[in-house]
N, C-alpha and C positions, 0 to 999 in steps of 0.2 A: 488327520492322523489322530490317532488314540492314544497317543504316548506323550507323558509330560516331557517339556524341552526335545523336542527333537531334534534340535542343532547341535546338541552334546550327542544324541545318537547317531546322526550323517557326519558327525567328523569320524567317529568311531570305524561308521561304515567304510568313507573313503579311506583311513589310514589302510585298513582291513584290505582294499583292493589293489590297495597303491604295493602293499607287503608281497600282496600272492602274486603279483606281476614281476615284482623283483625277485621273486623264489623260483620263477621259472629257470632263469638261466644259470646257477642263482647270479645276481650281481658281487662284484668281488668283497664288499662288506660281509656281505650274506656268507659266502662262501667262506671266509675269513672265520668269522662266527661260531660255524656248524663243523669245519675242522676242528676248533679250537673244541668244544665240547666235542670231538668223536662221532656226531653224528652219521647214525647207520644211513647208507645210500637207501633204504629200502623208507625210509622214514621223510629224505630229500626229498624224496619223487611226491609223497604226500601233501608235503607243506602247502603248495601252490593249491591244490585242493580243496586242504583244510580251511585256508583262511579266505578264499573264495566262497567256500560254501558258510561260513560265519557271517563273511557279509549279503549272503541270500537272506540266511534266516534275521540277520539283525534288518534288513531291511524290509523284509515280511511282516517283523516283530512291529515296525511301524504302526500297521494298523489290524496286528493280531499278536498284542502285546504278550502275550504268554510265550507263544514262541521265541520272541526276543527275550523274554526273562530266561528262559531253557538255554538259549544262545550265549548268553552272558556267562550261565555256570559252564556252558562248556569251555567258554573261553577263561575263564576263571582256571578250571582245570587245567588247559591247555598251558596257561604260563604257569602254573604251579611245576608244571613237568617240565615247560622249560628252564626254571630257574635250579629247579634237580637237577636237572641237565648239566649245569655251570657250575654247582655245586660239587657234583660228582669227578668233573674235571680237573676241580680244584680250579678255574678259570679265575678269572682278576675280579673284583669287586665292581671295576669301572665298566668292565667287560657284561656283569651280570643287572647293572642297573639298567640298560632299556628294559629287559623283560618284567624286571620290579617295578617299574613305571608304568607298563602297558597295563601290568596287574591291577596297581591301582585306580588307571583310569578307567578298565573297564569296570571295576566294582561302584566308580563313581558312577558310569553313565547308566549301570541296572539302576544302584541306588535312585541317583535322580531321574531317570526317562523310563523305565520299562518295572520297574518291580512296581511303583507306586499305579501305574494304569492297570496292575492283572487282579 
């Protein structure tokens, strides 16, 4: 592998796959969630996608670390829109801190595993 720490980036990956499995149906947290911010059905059906296809690329990124740095801003992007999201809805504080948290881990795990290999 070509990427510093790769154990901060397979946790990242499994969180990543473990989310798009629960998005499918969605599970009733999820579900919970994406009512509470409004989320459009057209954007539901995506999720399961999106964050399957982050953990292609972060696992790619493994050993073609730029693509995992590319995957990082995406996912960067991605909770920035989700915490829009929360924000827009005027949603609860408690409500909006997983996606504050996932923000920050991912900017750890470019930081430390994929921006310093490209």
């Amino acid at each position: 592998m070509d990427v510093d720490l790769p154990a901060l980036a397979i946790i990242l990956i499994v969180f990543q796959v473990a989310d798009a499995i629960a998005c499918i149906g969605p599970i009733a947290p999820i579900k919970v969630a994406l009512d509470a911010v409004d989320c459009p059905p057209r954007i539901r059906r995506l999720l399961p996608f999106v964050k399957l296809d982050s953990a292609i690329g972060l696992t790619i990124g493994l050993w073609v670390p730029i693509l995992g740095a590319l995957t990082i801003v995406a996912l960067v992007v991605y909770f920035l829109v989700a915490i829009a999201f929360h924000v827009r809805a005027r949603d609860t504080v408690i409500n909006t801190v997983p996606a504050a948290v996932m923000l920050v881990f991912v900017v750890v795990v470019g930081a430390l595993s994929y921006f310093p290999a490209v």
